[in-house]
VOKEFI-166137 format. One line per field, with one value per atom (N, C-alpha, C, O): residue in one letter; atom name; x, y, z. Coordinates in steps of 0.1 Angstrom, whole numbers, plus 2048, in hexadecimal, padded with zeros to 3 digits. Layout:
% VOKEFI-166137
aa A ... $
at CA ... $
X X ... $
Y Y ... $
Z Z ... $
This chain:
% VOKEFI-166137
aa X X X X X X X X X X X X X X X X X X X X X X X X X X X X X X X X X X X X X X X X X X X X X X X X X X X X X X X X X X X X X X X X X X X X X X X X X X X X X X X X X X X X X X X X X X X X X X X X X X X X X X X X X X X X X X X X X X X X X X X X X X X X X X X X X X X X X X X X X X X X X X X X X X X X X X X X X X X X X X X X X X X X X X X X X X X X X X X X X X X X X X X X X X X X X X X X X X X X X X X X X X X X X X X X X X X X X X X X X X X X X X X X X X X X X X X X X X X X X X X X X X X X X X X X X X X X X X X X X X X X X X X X X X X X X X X X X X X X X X X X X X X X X X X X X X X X X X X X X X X X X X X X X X X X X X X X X X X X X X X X X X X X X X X X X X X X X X X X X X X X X X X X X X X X X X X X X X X X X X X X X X X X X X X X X X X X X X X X X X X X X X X X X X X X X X X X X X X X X X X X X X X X X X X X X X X X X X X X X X X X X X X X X X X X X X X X X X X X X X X X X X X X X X X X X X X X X X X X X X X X X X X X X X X X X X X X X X X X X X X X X X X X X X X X X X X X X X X X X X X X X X X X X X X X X X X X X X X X X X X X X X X X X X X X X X X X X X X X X X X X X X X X X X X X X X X X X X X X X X X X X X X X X X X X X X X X X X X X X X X X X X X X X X X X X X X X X X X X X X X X X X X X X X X X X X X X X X X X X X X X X X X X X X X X X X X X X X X X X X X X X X X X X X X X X X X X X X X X X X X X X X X X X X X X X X X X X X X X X X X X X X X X X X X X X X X X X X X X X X X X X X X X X X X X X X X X X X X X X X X X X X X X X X X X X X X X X X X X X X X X X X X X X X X X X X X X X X X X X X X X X X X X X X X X X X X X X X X X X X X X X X X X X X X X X X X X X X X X X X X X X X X X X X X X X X X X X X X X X X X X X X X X X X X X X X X X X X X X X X X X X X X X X X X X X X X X X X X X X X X X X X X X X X X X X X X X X X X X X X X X X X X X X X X X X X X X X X X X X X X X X X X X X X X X X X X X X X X X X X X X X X X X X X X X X X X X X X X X X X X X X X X X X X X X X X X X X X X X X X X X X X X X X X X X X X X X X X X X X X X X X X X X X X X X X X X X X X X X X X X X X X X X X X X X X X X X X X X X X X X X X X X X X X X X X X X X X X X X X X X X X X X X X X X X X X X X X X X X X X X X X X X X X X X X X X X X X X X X X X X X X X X X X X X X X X X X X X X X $
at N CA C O N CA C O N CA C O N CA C O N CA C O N CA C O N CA C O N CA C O N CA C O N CA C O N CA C O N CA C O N CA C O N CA C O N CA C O N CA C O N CA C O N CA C O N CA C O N CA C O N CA C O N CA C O N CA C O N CA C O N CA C O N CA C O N CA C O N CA C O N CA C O N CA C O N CA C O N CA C O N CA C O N CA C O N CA C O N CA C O N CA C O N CA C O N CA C O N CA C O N CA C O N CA C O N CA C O N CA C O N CA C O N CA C O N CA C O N CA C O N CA C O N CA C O N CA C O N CA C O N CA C O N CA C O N CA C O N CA C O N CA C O N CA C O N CA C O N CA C O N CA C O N CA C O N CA C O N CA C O N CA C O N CA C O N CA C O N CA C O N CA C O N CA C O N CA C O N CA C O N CA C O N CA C O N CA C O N CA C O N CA C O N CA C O N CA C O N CA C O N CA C O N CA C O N CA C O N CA C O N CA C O N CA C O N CA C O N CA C O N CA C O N CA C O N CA C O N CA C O N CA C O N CA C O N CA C O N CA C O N CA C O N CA C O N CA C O N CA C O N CA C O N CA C O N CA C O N CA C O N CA C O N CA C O N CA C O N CA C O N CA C O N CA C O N CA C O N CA C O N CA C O N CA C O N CA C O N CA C O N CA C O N CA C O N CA C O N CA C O N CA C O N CA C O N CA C O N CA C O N CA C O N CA C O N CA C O N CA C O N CA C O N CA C O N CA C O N CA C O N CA C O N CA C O N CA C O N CA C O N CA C O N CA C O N CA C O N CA C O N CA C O N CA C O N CA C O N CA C O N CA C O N CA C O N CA C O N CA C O N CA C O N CA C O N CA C O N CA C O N CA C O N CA C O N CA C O N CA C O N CA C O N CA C O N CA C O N CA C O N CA C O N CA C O N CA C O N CA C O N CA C O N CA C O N CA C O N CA C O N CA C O N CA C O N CA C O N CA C O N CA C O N CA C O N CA C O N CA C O N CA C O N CA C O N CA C O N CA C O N CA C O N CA C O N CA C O N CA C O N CA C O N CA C O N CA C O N CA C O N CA C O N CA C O N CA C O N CA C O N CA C O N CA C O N CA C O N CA C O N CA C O N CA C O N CA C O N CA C O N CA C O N CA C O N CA C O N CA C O N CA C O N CA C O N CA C O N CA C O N CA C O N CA C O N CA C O N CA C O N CA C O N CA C O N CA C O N CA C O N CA C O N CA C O N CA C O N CA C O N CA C O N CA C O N CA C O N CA C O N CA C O N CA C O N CA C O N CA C O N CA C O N CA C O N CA C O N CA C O N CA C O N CA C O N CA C O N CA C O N CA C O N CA C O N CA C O N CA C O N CA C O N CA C O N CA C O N CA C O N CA C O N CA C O N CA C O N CA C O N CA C O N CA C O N CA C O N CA C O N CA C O N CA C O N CA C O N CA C O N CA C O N CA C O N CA C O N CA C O N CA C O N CA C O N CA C O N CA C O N CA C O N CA C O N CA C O N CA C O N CA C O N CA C O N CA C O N CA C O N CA C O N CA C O $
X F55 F4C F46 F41 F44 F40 F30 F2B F29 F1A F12 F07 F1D F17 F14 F09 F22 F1C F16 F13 F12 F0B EFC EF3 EF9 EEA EE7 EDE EF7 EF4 EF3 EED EFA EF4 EEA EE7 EE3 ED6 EC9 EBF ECD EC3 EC5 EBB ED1 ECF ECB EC8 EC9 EC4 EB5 EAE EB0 EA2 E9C E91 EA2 E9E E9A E8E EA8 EA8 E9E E9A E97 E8D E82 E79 E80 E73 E6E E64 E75 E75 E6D E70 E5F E56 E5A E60 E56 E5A E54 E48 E5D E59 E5A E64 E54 E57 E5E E5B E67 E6C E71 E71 E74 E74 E7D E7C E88 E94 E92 E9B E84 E82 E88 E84 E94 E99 E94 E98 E8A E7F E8B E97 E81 E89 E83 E77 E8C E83 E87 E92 E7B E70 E70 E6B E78 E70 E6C E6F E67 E65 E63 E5B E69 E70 E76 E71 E87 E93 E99 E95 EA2 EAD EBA EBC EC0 ED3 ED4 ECF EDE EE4 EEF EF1 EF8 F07 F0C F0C F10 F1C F27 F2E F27 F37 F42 F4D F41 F4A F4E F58 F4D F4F F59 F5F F57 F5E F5A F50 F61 F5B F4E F50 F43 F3C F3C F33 F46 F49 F4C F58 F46 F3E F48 F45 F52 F5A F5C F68 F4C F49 F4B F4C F4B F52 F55 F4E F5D F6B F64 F61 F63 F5D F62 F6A F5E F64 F65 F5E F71 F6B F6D F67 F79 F78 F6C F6B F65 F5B F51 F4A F50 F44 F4A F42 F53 F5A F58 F53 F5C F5C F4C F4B F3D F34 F30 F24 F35 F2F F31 F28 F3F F47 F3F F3D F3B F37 F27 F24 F1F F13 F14 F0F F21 F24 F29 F28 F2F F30 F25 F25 F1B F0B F0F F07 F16 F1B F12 F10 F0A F01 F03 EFB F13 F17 F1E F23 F1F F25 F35 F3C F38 F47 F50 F59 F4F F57 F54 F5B F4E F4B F54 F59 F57 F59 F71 F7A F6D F7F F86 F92 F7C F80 F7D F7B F7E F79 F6D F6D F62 F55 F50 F56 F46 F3B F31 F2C F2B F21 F12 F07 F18 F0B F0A EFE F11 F10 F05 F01 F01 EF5 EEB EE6 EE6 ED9 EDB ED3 EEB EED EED EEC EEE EED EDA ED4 ED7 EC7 EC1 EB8 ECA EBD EBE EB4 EC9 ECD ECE ECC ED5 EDA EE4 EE9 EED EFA F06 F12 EFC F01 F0A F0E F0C F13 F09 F0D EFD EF7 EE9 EE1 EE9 EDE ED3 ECD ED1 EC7 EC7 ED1 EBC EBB EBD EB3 EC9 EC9 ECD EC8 ED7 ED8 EDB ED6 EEA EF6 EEE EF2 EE2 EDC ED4 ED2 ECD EC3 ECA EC6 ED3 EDC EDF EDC EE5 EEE EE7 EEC EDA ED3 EC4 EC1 EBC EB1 EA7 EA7 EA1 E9B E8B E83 E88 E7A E75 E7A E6D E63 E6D E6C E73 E7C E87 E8E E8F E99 EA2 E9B EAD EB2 EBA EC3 EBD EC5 ECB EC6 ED6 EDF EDA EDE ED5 ED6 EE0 EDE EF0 EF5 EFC EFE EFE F03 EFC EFF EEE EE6 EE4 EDF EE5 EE7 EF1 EEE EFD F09 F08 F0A F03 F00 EF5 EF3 EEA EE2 EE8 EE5 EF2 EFA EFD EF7 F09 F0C F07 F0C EFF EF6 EEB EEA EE2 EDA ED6 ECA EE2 EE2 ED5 ED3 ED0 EC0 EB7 EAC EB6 EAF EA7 EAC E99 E96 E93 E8F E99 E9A EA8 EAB EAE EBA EBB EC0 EB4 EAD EB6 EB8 EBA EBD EB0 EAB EAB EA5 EA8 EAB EA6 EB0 E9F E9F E94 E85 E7E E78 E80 E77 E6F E73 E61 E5C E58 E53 E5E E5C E60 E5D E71 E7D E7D E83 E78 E77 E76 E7D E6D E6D E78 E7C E7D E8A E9B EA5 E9A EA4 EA1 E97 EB2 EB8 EAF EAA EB0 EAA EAB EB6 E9C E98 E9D E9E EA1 EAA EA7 E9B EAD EA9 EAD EA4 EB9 EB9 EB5 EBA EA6 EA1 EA5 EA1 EAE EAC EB0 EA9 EB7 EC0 EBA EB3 EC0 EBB EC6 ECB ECB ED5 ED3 EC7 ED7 ED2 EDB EE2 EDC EEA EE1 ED6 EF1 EEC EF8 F03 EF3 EFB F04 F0B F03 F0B F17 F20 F18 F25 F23 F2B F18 F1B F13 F09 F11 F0A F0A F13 EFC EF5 EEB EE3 EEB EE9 EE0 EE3 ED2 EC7 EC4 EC0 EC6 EC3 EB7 EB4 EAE E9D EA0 EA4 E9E EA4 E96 E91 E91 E83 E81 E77 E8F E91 EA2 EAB EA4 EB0 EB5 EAE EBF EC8 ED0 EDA ECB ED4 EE1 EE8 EE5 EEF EFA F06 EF5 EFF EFC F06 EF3 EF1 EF1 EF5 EEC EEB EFA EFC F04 F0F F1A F23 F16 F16 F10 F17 F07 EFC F00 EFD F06 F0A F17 F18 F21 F2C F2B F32 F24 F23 F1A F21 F0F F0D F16 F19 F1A F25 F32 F37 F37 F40 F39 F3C F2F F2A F25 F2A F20 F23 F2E F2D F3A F47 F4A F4E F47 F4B F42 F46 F3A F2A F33 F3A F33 F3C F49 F4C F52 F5C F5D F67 F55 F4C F49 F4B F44 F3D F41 F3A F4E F55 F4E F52 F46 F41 F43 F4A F3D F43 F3C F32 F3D F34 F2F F36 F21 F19 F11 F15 F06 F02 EFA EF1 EFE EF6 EED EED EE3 ED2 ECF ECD ECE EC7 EB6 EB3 EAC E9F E9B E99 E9B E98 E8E E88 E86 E75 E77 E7A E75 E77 E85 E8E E86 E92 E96 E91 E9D E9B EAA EB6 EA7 EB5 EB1 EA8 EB8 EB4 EB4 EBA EAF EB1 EBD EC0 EC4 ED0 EDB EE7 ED4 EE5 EDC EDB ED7 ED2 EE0 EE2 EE8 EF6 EFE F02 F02 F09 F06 F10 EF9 EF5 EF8 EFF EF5 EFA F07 F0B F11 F1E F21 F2B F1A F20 F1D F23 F11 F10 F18 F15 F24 F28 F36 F40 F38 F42 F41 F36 F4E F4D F55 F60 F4F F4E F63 F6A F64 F70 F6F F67 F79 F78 F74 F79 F6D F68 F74 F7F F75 F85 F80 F74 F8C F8C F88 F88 F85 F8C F8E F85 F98 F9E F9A F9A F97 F92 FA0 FA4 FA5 FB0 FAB FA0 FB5 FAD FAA FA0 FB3 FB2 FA6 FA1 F9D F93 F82 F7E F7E F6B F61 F66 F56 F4D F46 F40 F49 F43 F51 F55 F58 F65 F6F F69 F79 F82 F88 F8B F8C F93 F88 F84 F83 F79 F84 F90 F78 F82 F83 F78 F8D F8E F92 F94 F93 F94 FA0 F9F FAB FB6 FB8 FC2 FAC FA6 F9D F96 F9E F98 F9D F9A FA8 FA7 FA8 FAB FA6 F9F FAD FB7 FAC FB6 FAE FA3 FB8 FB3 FA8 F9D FA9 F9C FA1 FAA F9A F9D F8A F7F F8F F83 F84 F90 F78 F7A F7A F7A F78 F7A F71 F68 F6B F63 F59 F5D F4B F45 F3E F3B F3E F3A F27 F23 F21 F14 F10 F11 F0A F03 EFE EFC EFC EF4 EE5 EE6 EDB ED2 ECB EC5 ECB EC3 EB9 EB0 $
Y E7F E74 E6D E76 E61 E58 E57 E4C E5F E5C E53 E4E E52 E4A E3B E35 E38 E28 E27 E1B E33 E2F E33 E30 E38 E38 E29 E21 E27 E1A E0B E00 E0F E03 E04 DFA E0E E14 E0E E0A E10 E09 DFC DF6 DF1 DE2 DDD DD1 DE6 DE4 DE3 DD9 DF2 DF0 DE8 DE5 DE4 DD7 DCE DCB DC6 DBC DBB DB0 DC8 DC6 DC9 DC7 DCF DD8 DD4 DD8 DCD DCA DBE DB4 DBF DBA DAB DAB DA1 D96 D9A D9C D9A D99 D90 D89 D8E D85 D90 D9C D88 D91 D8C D80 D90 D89 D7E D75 D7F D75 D6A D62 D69 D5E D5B D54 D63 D68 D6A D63 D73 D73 D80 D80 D8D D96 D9C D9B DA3 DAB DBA DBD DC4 DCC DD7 DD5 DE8 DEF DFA DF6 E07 E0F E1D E21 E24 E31 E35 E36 E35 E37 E42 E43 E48 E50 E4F E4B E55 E53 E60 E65 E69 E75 E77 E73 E7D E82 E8C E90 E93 EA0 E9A E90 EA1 E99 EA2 E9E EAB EAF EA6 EAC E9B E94 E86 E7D E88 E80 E76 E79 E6E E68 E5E E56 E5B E50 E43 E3E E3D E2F E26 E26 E21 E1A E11 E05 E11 E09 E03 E01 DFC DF3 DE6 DDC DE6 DDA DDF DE7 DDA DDC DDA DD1 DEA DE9 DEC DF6 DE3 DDF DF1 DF4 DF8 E04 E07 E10 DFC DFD DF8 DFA DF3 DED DF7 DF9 DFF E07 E14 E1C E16 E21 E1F E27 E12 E0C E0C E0E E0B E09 E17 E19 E23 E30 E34 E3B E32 E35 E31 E3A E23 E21 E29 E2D E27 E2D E3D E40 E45 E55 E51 E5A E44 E42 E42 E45 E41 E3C E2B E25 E27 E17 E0C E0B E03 DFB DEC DE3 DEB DDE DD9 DE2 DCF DC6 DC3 DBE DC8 DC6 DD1 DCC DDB DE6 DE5 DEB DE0 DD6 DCD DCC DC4 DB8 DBC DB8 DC5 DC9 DD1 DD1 DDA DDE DD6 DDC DC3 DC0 DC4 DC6 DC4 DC5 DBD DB5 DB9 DAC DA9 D9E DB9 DB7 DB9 DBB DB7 DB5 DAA DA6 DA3 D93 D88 D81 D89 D82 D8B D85 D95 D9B D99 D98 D98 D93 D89 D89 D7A D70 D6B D65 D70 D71 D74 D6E D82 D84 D77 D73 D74 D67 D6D D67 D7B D7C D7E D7F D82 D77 D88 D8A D8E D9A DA5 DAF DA3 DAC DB9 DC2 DB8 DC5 DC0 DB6 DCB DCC DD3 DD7 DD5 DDD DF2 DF7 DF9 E06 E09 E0E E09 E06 E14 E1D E17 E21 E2F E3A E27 E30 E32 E3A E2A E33 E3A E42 E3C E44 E51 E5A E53 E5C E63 E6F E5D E64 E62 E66 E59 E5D E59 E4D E5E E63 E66 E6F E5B E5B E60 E5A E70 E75 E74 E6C E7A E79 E7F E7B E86 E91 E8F E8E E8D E8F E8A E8B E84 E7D E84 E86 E88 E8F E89 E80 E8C E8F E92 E9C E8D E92 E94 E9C E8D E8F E9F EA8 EA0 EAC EBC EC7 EB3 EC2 EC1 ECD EBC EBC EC9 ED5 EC3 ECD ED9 EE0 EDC EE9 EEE EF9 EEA EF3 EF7 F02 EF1 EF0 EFF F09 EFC F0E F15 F20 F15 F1F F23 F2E F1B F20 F1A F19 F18 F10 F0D F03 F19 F19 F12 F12 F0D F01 EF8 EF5 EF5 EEA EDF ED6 EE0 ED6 ECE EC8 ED0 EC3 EB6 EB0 EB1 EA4 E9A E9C E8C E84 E78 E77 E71 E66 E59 E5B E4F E40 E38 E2C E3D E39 E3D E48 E32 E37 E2E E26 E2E E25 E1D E12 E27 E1D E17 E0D E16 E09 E01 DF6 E03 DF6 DE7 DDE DE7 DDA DD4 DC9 DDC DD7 DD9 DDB DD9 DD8 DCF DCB DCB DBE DBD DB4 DCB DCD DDA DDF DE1 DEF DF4 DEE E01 E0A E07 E06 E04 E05 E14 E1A E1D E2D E2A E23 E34 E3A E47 E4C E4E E5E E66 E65 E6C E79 E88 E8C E8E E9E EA3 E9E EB0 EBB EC6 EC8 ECC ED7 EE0 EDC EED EF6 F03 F08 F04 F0D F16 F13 F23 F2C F2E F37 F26 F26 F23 F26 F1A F13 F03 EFA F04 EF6 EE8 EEA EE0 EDA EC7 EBF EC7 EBA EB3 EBA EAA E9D E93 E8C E92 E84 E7E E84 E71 E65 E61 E66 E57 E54 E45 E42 E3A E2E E24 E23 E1E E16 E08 E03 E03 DF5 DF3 DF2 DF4 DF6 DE9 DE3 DE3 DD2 DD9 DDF DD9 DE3 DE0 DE8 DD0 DCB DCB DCE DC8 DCB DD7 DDD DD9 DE4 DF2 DFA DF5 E03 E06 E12 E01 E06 E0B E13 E01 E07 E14 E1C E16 E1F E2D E38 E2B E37 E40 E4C E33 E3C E3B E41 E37 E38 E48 E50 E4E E5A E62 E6D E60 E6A E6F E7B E66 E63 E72 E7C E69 E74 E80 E89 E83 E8E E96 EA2 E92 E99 E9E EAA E92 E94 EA1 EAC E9F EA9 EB9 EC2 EB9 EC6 ECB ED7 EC0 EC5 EC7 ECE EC5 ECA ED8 EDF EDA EE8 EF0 EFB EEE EF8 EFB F04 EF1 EF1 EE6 EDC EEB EE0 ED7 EDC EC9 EBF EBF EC1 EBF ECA EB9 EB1 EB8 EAC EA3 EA7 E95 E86 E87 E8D E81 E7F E6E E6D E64 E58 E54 E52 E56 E56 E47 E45 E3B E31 E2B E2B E22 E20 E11 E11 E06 DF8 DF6 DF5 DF5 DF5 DE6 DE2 DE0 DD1 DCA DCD DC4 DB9 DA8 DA0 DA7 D97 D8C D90 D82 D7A D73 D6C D72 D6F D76 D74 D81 D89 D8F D9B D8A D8C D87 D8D D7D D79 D84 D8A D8A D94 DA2 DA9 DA7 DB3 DB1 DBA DA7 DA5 DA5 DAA D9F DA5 DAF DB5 DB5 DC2 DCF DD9 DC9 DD5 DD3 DD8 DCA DC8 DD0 DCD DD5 DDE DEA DEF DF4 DFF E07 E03 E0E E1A E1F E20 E22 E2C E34 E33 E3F E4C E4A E42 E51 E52 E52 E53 E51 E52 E5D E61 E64 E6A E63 E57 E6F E67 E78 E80 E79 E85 E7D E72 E89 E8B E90 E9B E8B E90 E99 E97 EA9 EB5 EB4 EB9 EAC EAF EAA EAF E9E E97 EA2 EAD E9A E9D E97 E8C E94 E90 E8F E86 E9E EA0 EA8 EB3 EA1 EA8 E9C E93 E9F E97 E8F E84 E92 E8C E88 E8F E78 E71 E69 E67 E65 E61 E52 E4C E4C E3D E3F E49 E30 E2C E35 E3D E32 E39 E49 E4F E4D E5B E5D E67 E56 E56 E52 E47 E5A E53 E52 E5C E46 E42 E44 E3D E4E E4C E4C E4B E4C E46 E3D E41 E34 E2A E20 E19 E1F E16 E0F E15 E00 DF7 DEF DEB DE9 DDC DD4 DD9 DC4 DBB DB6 DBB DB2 DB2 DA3 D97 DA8 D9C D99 DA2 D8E D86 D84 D82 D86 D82 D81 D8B D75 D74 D7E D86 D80 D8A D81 D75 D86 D80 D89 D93 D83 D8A D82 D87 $
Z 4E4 4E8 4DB 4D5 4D4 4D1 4CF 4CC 4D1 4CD 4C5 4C7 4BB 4AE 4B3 4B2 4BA 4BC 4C8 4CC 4CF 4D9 4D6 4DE 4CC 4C9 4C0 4C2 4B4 4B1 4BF 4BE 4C5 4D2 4D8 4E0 4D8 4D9 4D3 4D9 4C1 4BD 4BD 4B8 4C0 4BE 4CA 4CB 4D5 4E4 4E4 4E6 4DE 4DA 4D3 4D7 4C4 4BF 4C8 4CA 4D0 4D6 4DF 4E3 4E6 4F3 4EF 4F7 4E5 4E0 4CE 4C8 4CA 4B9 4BB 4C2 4B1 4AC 4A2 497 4A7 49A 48C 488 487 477 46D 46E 464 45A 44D 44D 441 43A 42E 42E 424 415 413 40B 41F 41C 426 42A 42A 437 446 44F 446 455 45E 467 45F 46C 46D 46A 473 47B 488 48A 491 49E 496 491 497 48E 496 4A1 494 497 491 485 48E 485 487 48F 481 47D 48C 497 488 494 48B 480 490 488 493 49F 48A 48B 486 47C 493 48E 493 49F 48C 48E 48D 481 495 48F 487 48A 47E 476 47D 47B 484 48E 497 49B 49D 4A6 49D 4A3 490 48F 47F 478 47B 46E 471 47A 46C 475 470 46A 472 475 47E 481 483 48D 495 492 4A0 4A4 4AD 4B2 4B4 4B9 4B0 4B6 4A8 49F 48F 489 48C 484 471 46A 46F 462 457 456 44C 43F 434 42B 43A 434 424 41E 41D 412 409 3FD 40E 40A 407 3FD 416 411 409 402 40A 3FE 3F0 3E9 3ED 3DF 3DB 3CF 3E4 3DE 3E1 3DD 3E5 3E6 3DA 3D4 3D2 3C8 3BC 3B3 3BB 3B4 3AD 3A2 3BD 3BA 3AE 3A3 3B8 3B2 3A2 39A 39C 38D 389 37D 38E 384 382 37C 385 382 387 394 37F 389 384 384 380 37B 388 38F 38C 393 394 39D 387 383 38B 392 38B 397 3A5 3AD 3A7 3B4 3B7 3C3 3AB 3AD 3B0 3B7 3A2 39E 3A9 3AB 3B4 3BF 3CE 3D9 3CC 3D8 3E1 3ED 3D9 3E0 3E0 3DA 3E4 3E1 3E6 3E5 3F0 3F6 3F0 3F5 3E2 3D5 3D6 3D9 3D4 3D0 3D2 3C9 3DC 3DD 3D8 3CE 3DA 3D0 3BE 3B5 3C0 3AF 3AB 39F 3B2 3B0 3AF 3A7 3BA 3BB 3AF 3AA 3AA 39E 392 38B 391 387 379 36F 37B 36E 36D 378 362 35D 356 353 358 34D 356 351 365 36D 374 37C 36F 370 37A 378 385 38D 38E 398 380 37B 381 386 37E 382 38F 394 397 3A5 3A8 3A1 3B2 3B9 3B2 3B2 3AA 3A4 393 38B 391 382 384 37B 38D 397 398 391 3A0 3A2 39B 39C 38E 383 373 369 376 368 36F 36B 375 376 364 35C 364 358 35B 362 352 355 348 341 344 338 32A 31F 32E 324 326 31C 331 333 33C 346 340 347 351 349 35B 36B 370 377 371 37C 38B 391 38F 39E 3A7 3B0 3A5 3AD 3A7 3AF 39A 398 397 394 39B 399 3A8 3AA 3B3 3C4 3C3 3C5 3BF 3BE 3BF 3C9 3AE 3A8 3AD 3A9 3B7 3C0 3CA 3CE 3D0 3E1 3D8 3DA 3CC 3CD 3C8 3C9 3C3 3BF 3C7 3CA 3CB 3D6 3E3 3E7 3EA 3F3 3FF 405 400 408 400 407 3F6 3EE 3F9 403 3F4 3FC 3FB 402 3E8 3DE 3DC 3D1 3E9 3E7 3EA 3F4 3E0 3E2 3D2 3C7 3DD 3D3 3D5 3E1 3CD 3D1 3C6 3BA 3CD 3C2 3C3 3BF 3C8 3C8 3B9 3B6 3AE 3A6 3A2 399 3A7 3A4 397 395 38C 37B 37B 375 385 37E 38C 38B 397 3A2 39B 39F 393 38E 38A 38B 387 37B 380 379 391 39B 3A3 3A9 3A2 3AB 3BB 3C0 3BE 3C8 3CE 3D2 3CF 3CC 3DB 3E5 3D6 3E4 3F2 3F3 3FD 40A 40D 413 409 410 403 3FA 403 3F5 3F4 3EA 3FB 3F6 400 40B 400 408 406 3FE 411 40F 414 41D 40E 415 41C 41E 420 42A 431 43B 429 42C 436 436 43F 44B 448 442 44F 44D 43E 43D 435 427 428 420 433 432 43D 43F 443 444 43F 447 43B 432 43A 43D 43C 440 438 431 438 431 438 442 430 43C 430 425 432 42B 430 43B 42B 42D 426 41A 432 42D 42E 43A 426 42A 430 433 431 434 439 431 449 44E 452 45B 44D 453 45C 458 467 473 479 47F 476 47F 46E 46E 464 456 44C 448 449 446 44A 442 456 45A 45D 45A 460 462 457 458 449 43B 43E 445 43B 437 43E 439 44C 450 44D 44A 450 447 434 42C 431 424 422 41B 426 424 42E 42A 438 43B 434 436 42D 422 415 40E 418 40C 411 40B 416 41E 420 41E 424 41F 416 414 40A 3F7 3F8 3F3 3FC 3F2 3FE 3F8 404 40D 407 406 403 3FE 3F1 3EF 3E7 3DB 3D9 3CF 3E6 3E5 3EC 3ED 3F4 3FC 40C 413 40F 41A 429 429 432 43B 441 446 442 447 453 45D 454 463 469 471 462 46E 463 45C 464 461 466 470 461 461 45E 452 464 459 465 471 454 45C 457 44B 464 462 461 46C 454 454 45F 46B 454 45C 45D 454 46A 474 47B 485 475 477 47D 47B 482 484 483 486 47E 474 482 48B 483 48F 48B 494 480 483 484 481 489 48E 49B 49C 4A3 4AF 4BA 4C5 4B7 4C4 4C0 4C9 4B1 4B0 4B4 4B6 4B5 4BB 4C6 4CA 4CF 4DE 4E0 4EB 4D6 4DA 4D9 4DF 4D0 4CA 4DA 4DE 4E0 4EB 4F7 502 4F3 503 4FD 504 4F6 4F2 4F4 4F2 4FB 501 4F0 4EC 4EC 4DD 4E3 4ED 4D4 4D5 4CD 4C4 4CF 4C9 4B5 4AE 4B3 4A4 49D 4A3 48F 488 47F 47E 475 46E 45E 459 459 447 43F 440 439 430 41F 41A 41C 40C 401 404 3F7 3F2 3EB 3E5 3E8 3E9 3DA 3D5 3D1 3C1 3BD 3B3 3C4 3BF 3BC 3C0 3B5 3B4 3B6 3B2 3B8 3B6 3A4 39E 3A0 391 38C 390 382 381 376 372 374 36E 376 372 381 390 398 3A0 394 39D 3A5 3A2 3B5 3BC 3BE 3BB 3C1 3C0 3D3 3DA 3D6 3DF 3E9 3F3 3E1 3E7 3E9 3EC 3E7 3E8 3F5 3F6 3FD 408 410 413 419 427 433 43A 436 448 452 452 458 469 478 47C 47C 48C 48D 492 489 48C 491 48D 49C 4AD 4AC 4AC 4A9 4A8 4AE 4AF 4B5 4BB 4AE 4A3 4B3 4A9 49D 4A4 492 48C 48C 48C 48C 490 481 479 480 472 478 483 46D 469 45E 456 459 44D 449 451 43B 432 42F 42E 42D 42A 41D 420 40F 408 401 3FA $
């Protein structure tokens, strides 16, 4: 059974009958509600969403990117992405780069002394002490917010190993675009969730996403409405090729991932608003 998109038709139902008007930085106006979560067995299936037909290279290419530490525009651009584009055009600068954003956070964490790895010291706790309760990534630092295109909406994940072999993943997101973003957002840490499992010899147990402001923009209010008159199909898969890493000589590129059985309905267009 299908859970995922029926909790996701869940929350664009509740938006629609229960969501608060808001006002919001990009002038859109949105309907408002606050702290929802989204959970999944990744036993049931990959979580991509197929009530309407999603761009999955896309969010591959920007998960990829983040795991380079990369926060240029240009591997974006060279792998057909472009769902930077307008935060990059906004900021009005010229040099390809979106400042201290996810993937420098990640992979260079700047402290008083010394600079971290988070994603490879995640790792190296998973095997080493996997009852940790310190498996924490966070892309929230408040010295360099100023100096990003535009500061994290998922600020920060956590891991959580059961029995020593199966391993779950909750993201903590402070500002959710529910009808374009949250469906990124979910297969994008489920994705990662896999990687970080197959890393460490472990098996993908259960998605977490804990949502603050939970919003649907009023111009994708006719698209949430179509989106609920769609009956969900079975979840799809996605396989990991076994030579690849996360932290290794064999990083993975696109063609290192992939999607079967995926049965989507058709894909509905909405503005991006940044």
């Amino acid at each position: 059974m299908n859970n995922l998109d029926i909790q996701y038709q869940q929350l664009l139902r509740d938006l629609l009958e229960q969501g608060v008007r808001k006002e919001d930085r990009t002038g859109t106006g949105t309907l408002s509600l606050f702290g929802r979560q989204i959970k999944h067995k990744m036993s049931d299936g990959f979580p991509l969403l197929t009530t309407k037909k999603m761009a999955f290279k896309t969010m591959v290419v920007e998960l990829l990117w983040f795991l380079r530490g990369d926060t240029n525009i240009k591997y974006l651009h060279d792998n057909g992405c472009h769902i930077w584009d307008g935060d990059y055009e906004k900021s009005g600068r010229t040099d390809g780069e979106l400042g201290p954003i996810y993937g420098k956070q990640w992979k260079r964490w700047e402290g008083l002394n010394s600079t971290t790895d988070q994603i490879a010291t995640i790792i190296d706790t998973l095997k080493t002490n996997p009852d940790s309760r310190r498996l924490l990534v966070s892309a929230w630092n408040v010295g360099e917010l100023e100096n990003m295109t535009l500061p994290p909406c998922h600020y920060s994940f956590q891991c959580y190993v059961r029995d020593d072999k199966y391993l779950s993943l909750m993201w903590n997101q402070r500002s959710v675009d529910t009808f374009l973003g949250l469906p990124f957002n979910i297969a994008s840490y489920g994705l990662l969730l896999k990687m970080l499992a197959k890393e460490v010899n472990m098996i993908p147990d259960e998605l977490i996403g804990n949502l603050g402001d939970t919003h649907l923009y009023l111009n994708h209010v006719e698209q949430a409405v179509e989106q609920l008159t769609r009956t969900p199909y079975s979840l799809p898969n996605v396989l990991l090729r076994k030579a690849c890493n996360i932290i290794g000589e064999k990083e993975y590129t696109f063609d290192d991932i992939v999607l079967s059985s995926y049965s989507y309905h058709p894909s509905i267009k909405a503005p991006l608003s940044n």
